[in-house]
Backbone atoms as SQL, in Angstrom:
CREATE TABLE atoms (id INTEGER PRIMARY KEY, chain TEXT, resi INTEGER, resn TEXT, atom TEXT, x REAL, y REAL, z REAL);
INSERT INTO atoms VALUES
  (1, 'A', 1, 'UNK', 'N', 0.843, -1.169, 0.000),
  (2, 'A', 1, 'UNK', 'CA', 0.000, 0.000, 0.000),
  (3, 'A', 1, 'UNK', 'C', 0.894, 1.240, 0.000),
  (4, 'A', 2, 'UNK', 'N', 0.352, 2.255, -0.720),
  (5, 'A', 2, 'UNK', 'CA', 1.426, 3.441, -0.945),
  (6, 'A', 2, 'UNK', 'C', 1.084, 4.461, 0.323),
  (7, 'A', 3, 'UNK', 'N', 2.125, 5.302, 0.487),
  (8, 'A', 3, 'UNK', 'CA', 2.239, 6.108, 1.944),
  (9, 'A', 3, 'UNK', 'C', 0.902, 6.873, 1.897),
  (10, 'A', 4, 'UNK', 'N', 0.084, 7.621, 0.881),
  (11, 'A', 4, 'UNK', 'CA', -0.921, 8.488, 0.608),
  (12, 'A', 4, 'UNK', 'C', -1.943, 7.340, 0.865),
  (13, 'A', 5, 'UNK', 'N', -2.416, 6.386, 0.329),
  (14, 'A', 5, 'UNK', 'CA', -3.390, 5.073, 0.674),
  (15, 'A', 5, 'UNK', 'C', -3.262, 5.432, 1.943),
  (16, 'A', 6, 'UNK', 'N', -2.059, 4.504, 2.516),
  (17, 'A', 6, 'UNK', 'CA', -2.131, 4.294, 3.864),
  (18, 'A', 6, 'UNK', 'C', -2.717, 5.328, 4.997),
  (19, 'A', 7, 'UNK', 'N', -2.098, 6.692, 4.660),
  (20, 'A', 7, 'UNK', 'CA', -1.979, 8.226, 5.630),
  (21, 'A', 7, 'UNK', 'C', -4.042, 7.652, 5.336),
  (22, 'A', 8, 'UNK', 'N', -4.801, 8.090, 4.286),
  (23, 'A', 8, 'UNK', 'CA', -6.376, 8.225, 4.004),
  (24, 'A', 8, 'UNK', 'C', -7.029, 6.778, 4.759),
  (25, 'A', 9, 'UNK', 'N', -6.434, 5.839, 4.705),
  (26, 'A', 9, 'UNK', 'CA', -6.915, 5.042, 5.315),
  (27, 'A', 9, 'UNK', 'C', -7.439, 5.185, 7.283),
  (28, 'A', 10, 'UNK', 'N', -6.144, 5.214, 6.889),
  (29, 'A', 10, 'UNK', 'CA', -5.626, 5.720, 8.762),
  (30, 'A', 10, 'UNK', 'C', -6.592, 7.181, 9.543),
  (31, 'A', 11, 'UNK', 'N', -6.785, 7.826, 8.360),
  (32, 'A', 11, 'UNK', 'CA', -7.633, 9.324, 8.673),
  (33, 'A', 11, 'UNK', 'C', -9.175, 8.751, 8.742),
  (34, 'A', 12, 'UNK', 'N', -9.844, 8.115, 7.557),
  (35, 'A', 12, 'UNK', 'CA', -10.923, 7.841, 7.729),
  (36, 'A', 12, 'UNK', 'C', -11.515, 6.088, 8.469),
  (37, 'A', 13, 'UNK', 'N', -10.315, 5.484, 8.698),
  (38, 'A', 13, 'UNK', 'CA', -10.662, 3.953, 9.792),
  (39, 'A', 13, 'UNK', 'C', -11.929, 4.475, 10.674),
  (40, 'A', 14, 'UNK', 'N', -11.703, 5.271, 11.215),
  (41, 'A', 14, 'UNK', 'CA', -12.586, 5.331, 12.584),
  (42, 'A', 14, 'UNK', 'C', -14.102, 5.359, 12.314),
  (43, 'A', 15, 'UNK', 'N', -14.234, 6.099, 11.287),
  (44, 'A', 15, 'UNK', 'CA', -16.037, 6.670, 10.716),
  (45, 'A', 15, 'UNK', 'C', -16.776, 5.654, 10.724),
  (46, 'A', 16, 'UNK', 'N', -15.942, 4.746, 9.715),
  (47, 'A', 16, 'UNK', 'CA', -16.982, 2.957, 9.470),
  (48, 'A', 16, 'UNK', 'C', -17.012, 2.245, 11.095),
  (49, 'A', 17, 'UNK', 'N', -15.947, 2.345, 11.304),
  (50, 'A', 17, 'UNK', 'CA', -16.211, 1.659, 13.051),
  (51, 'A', 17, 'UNK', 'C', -17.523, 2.276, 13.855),
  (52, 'A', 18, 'UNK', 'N', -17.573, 3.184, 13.830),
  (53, 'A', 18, 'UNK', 'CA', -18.451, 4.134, 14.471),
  (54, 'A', 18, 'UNK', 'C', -20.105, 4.162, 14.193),
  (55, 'A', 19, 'UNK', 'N', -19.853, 4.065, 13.038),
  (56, 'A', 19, 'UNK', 'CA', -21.110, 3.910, 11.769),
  (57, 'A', 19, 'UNK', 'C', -21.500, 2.008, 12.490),
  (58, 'A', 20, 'UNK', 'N', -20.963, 1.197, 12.481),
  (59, 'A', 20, 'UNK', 'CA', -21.471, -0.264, 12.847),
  (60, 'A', 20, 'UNK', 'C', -21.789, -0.472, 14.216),
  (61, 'A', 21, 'UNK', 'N', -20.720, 0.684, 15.177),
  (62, 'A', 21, 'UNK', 'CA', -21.036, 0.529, 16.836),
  (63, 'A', 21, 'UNK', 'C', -22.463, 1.022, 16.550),
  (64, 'A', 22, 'UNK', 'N', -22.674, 2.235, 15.907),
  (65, 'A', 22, 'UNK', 'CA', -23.946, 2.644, 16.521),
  (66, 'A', 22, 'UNK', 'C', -25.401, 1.680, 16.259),
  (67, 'A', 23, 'UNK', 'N', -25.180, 0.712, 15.026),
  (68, 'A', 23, 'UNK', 'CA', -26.132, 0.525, 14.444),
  (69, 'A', 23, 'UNK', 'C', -26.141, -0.590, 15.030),
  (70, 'A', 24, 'UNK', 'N', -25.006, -1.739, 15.546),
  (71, 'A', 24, 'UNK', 'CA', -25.240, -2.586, 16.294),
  (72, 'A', 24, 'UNK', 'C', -25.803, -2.731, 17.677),
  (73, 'A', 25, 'UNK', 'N', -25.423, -1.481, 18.298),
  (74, 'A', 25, 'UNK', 'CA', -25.753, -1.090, 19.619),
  (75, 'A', 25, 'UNK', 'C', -27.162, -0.817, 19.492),
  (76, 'A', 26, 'UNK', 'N', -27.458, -0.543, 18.361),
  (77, 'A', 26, 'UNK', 'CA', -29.767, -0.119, 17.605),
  (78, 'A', 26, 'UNK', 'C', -29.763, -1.723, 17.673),
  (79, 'A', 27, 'UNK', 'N', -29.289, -2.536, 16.896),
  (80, 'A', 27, 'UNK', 'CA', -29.781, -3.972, 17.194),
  (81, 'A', 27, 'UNK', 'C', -29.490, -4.546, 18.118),
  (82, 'A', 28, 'UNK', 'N', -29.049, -4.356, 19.249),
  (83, 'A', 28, 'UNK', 'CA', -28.850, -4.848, 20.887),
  (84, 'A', 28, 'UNK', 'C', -30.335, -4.240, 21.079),
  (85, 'A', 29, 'UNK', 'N', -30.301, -2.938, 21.377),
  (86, 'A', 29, 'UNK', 'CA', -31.307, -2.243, 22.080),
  (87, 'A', 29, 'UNK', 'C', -32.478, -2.314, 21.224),
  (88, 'A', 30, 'UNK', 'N', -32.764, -3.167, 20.133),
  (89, 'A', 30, 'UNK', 'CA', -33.868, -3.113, 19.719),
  (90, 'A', 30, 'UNK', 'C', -34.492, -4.746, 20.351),
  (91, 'A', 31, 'UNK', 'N', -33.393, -5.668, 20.545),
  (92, 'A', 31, 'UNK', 'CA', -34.059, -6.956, 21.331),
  (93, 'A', 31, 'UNK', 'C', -33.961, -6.559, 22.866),
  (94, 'A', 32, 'UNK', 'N', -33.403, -6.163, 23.268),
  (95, 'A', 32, 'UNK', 'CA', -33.731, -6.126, 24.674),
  (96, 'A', 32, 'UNK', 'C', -35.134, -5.216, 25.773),
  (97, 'A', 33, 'UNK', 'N', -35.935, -6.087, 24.526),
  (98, 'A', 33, 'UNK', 'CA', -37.561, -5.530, 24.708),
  (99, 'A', 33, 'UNK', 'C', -37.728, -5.594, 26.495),
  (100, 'A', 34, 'UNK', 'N', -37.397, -6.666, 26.578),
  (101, 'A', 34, 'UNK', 'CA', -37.592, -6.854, 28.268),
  (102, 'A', 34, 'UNK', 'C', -37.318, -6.287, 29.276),
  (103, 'A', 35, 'UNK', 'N', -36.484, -5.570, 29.025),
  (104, 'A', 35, 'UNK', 'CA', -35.343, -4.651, 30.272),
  (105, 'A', 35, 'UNK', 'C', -36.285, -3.041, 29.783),
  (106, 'A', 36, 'UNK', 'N', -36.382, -2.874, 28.323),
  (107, 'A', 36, 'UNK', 'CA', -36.379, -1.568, 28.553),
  (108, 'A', 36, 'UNK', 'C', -37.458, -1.253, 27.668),
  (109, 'A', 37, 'UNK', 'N', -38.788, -2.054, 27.619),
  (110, 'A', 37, 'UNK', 'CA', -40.218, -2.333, 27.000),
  (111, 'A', 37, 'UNK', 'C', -39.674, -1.996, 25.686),
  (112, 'A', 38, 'UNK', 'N', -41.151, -2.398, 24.861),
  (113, 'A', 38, 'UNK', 'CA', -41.327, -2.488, 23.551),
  (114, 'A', 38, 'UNK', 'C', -40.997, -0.775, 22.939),
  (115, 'A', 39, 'UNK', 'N', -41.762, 0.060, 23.324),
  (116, 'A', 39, 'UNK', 'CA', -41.637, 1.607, 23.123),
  (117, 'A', 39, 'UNK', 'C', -40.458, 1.924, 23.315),
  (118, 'A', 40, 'UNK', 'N', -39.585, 2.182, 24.852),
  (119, 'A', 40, 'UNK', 'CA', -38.333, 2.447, 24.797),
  (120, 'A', 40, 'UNK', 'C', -37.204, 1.588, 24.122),
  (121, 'A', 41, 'UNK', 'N', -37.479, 0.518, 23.713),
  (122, 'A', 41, 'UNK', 'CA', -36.730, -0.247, 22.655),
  (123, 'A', 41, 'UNK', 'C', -36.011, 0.284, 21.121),
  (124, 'A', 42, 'UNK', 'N', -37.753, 0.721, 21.096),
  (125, 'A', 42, 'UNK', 'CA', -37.338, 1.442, 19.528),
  (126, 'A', 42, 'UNK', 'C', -37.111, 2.624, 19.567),
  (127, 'A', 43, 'UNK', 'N', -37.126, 3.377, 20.843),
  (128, 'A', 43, 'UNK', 'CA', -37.011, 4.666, 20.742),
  (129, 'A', 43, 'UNK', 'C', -35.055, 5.045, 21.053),
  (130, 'A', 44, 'UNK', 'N', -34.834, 3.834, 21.791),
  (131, 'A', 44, 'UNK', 'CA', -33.313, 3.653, 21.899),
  (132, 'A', 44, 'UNK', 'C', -32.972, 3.406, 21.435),
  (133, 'A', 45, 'UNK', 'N', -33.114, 2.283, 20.157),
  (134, 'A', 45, 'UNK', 'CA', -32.532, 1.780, 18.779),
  (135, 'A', 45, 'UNK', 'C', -32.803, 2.794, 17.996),
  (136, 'A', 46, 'UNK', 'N', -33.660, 3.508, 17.505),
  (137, 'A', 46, 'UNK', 'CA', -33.004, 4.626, 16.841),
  (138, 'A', 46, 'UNK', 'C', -32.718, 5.694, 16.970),
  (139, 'A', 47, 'UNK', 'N', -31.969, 5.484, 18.407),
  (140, 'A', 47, 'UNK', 'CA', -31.381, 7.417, 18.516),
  (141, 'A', 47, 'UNK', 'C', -29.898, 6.787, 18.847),
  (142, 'A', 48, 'UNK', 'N', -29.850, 5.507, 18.896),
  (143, 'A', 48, 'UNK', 'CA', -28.192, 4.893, 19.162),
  (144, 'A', 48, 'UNK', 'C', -28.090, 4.357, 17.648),
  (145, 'A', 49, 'UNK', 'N', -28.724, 4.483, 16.450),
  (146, 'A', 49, 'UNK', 'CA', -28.659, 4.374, 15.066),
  (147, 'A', 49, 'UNK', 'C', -27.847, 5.757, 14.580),
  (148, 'A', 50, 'UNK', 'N', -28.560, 6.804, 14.960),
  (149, 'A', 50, 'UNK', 'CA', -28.829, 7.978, 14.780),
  (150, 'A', 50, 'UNK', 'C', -27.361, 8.700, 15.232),
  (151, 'A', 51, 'UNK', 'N', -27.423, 8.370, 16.611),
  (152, 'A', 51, 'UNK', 'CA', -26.000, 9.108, 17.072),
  (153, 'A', 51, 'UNK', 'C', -24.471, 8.107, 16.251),
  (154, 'A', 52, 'UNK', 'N', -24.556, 7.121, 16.007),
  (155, 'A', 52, 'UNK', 'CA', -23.398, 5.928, 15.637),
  (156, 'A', 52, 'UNK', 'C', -23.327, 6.896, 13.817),
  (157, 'A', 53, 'UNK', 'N', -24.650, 7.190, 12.960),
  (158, 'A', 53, 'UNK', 'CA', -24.492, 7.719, 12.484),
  (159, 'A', 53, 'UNK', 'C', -23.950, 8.826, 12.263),
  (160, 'A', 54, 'UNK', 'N', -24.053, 9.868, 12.827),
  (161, 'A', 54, 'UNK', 'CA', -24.109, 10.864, 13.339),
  (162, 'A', 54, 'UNK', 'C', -22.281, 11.453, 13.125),
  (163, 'A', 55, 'UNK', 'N', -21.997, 10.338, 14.512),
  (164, 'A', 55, 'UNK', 'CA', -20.930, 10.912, 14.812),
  (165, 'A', 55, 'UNK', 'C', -19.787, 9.883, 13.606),
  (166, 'A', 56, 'UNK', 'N', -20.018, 8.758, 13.121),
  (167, 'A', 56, 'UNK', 'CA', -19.627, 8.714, 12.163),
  (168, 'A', 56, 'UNK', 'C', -19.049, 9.764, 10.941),
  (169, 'A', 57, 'UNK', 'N', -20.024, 10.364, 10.042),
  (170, 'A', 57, 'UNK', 'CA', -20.094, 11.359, 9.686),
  (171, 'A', 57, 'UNK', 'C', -19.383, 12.736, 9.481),
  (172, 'A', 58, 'UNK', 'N', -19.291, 12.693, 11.445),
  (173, 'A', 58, 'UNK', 'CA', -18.774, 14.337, 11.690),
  (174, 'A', 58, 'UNK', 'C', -17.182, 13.448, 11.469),
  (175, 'A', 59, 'UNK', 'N', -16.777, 12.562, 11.816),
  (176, 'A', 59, 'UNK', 'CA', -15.297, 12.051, 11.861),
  (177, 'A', 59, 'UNK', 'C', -14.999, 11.964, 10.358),
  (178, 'A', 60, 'UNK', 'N', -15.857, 11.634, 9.592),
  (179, 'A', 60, 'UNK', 'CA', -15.725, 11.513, 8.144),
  (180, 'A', 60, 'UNK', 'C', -15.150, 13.307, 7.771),
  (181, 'A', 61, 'UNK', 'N', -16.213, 14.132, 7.995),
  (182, 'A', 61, 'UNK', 'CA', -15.961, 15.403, 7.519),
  (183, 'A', 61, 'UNK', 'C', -14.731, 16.083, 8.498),
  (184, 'A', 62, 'UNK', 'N', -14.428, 16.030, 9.712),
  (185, 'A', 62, 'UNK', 'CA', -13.224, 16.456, 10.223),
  (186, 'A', 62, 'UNK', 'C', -11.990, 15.978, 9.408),
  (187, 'A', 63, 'UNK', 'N', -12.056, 14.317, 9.369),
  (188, 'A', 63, 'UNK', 'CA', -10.602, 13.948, 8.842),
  (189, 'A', 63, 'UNK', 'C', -10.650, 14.022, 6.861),
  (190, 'A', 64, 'UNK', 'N', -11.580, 14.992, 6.437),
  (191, 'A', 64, 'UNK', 'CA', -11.515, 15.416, 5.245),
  (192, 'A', 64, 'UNK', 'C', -10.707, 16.701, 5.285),
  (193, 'A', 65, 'UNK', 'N', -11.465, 17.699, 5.936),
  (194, 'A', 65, 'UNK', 'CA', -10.770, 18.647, 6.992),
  (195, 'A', 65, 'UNK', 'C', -9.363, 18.839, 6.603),
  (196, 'A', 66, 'UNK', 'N', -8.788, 17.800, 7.475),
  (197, 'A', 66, 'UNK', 'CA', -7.180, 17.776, 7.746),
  (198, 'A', 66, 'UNK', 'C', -7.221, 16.795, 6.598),
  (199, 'A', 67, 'UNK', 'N', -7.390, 16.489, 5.713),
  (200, 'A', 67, 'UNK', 'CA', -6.601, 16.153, 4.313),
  (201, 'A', 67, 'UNK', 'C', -6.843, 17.327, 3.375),
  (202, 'A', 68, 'UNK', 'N', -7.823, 18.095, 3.747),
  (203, 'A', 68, 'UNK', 'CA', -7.777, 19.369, 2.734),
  (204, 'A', 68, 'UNK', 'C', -6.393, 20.515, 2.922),
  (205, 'A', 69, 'UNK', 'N', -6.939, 20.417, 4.674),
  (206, 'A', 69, 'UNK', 'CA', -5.645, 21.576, 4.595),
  (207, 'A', 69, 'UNK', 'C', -4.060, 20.877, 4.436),
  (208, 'A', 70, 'UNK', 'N', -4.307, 19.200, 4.317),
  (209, 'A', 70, 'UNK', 'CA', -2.299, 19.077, 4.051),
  (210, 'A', 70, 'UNK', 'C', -2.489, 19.191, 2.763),
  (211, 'A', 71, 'UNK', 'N', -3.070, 19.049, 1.714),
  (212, 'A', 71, 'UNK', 'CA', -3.207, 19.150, 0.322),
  (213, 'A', 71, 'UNK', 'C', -2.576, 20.697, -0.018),
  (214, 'A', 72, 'UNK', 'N', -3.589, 21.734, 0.519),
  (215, 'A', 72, 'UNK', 'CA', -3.422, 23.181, 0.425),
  (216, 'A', 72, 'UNK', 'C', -1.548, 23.673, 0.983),
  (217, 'A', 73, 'UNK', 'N', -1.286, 22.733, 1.942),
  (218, 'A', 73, 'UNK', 'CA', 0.057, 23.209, 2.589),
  (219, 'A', 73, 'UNK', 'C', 0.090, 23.994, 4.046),
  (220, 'A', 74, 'UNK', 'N', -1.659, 24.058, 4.244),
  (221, 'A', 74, 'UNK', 'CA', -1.954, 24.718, 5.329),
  (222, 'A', 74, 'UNK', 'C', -1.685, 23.800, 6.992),
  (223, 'A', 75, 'UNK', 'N', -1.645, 22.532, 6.963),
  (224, 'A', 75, 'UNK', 'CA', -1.432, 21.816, 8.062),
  (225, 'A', 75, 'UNK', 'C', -0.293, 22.247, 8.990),
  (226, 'A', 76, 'UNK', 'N', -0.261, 21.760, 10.444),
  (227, 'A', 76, 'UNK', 'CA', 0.733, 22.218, 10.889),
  (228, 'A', 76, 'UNK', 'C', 1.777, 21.453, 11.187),
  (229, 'A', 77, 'UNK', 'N', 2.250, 21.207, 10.307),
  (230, 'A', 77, 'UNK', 'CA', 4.043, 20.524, 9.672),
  (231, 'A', 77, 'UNK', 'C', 3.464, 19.271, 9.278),
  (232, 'A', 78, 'UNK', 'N', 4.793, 18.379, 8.650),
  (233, 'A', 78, 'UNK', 'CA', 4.776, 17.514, 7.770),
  (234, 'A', 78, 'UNK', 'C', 5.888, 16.556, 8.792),
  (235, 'A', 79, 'UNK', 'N', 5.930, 15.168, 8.139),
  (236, 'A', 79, 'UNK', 'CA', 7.267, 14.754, 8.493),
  (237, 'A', 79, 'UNK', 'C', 7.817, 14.549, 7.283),
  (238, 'A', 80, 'UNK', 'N', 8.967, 14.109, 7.226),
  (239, 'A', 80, 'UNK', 'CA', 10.150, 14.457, 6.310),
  (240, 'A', 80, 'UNK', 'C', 9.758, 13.203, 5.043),
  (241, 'A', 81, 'UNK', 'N', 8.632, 12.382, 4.893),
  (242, 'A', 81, 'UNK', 'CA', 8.112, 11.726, 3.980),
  (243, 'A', 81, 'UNK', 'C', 7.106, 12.954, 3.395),
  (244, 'A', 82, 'UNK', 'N', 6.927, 13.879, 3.778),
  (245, 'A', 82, 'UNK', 'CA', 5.574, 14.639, 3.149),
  (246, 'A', 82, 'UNK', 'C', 4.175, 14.336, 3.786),
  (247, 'A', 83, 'UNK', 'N', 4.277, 13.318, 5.056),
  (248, 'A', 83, 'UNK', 'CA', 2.661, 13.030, 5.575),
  (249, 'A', 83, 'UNK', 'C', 2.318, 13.893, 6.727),
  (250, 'A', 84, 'UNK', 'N', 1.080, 13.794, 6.738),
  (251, 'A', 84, 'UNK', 'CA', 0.113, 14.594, 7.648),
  (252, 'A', 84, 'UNK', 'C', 0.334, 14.055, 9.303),
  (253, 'A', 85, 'UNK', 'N', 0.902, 14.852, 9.999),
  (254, 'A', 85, 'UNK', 'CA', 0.761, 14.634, 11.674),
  (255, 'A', 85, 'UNK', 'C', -0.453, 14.078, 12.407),
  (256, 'A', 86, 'UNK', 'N', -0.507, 13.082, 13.320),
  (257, 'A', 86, 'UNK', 'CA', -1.086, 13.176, 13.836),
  (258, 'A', 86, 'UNK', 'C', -1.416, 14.337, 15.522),
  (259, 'A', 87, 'UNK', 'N', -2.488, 13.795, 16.566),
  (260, 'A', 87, 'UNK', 'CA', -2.264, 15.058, 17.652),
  (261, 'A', 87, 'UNK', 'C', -0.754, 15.157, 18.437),
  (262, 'A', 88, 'UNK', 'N', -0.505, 15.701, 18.952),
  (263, 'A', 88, 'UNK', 'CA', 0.413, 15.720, 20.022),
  (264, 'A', 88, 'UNK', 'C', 0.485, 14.595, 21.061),
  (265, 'A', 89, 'UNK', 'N', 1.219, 14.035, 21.203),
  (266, 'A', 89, 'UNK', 'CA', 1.697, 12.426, 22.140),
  (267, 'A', 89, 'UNK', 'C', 2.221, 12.958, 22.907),
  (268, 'A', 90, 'UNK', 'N', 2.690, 12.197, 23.814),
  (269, 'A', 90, 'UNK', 'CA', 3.789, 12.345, 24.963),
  (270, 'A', 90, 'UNK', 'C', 3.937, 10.750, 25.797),
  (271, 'A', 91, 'UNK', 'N', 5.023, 10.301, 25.349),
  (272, 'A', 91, 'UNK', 'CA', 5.549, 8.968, 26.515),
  (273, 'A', 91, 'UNK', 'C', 7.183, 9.903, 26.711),
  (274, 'A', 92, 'UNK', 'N', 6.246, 9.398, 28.134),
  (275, 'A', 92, 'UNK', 'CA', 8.104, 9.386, 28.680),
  (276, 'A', 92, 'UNK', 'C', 8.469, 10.903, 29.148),
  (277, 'A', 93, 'UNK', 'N', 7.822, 11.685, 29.300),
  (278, 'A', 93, 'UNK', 'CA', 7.423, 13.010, 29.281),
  (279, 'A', 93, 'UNK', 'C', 8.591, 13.303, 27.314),
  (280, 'A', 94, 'UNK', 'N', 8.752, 12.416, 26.971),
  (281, 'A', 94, 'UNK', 'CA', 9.292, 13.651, 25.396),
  (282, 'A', 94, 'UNK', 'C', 7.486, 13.608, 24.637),
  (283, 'A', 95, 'UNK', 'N', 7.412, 14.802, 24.004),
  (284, 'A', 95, 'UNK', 'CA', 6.145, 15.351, 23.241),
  (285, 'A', 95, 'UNK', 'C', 6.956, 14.822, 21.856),
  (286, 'A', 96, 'UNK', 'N', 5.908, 14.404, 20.946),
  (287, 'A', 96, 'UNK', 'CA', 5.995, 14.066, 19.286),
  (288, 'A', 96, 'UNK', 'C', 5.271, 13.652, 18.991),
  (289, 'A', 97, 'UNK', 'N', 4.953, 13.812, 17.466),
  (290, 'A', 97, 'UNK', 'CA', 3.628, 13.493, 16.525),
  (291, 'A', 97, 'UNK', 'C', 3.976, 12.370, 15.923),
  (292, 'A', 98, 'UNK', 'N', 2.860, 11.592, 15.396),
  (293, 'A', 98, 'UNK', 'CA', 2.946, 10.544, 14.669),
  (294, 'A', 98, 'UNK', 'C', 2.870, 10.661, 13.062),
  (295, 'A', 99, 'UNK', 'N', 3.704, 10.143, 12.608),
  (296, 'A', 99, 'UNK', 'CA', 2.928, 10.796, 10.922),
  (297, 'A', 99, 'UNK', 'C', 2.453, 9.477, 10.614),
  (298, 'A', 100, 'UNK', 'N', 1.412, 9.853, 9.964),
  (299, 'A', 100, 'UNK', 'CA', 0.084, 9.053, 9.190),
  (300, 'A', 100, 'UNK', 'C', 0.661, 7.985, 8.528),
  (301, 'A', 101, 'UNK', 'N', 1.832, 8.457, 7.556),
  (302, 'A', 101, 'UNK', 'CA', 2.054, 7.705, 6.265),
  (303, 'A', 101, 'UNK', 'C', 2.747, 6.902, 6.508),
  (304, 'A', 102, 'UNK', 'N', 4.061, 7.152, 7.211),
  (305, 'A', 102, 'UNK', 'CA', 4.715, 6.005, 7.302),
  (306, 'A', 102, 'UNK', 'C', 5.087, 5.639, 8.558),
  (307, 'A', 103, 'UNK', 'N', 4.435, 6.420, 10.058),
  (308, 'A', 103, 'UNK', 'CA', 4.773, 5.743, 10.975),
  (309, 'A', 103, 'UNK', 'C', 5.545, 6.039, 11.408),
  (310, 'A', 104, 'UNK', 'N', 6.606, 7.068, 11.642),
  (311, 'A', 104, 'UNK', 'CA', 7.849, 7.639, 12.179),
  (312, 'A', 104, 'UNK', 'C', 7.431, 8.969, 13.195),
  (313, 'A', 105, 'UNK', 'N', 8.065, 8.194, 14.194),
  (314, 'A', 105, 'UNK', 'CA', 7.374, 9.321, 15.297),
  (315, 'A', 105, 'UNK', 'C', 8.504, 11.121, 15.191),
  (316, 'A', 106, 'UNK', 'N', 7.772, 11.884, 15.067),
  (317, 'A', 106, 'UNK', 'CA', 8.635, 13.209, 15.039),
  (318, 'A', 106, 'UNK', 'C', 8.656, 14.078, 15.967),
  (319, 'A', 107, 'UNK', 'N', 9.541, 14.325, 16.443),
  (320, 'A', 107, 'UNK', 'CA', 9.446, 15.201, 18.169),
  (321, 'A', 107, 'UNK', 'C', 9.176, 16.374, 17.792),
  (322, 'A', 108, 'UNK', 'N', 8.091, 17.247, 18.601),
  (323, 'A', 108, 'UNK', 'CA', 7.687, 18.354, 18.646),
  (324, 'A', 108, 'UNK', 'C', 9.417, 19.117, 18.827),
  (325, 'A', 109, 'UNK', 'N', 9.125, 20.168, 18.276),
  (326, 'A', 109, 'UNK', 'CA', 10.318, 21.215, 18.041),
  (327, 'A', 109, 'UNK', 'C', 9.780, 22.089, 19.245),
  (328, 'A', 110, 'UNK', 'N', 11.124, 22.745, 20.118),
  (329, 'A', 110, 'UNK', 'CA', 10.917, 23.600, 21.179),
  (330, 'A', 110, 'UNK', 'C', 10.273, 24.783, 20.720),
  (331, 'A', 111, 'UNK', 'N', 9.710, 25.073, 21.623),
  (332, 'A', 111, 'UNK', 'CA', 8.980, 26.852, 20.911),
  (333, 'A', 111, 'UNK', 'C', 10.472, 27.662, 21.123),
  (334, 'A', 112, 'UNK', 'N', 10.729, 28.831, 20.180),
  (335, 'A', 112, 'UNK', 'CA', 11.631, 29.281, 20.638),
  (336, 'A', 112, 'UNK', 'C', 11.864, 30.396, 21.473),
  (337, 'A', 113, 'UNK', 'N', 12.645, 30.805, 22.222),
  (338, 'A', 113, 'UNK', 'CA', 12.428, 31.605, 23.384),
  (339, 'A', 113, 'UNK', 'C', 13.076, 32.635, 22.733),
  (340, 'A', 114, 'UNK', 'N', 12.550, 33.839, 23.158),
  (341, 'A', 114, 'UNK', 'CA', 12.403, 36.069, 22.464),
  (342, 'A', 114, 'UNK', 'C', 13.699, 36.000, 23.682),
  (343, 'A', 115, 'UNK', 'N', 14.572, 36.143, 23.374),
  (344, 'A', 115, 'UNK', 'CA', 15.323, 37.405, 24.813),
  (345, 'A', 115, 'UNK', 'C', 14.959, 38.648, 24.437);
């Protein structure tokens, strides 16, 4: 798989996960008539449809987001393959980003200090 595949893969994984929790969690809560009656059944299966959708979606359009602005050049830094950062990490107290594409962790650069 090429570094750009991989980085888009890695950005949009989460949406489809999200998209099946919710809709599976609608078919849990649509049999568990017994615990939480026939009415609140369906009224919980589709607002846990709804939200799995939902927030699916918004993860879809955020991590479009941040592939628009590394496209544009607007992101905030690259690693030295050309891929898109992930958030800010920290093990070990050292801070560094992950890049998308190929997996090479890059240490946040010190802010630099004004005398």
């Amino acid at each position: 798989m090429k570094r750009l595949s991989r980085m888009v893969a890695r950005l949009y994984a989460p949406a489809p996960v999200l998209v099946a929790t919710g809709w599976g969690l609608s078919f849990a809560a649509e049999h568990a008539r017994g615990v939480l009656g026939v009415e609140g059944a369906h009224h919980a299966a589709s607002l846990l449809s709804l939200l799995g959708t939902a927030l699916g979606f918004i993860w879809a359009m955020l991590a479009s987001w941040r592939l628009y602005l590394w496209l544009r050049g607007l992101e905030q830094g690259r690693c030295h393959c050309g891929g898109l950062l992930s958030r800010p990490r920290r093990k070990r107290g050292v801070a560094y980003r992950k890049c998308l594409a190929c997996g090479e962790k890059v240490p946040l650069a010190a802010p630099a200090v004004a005398e």
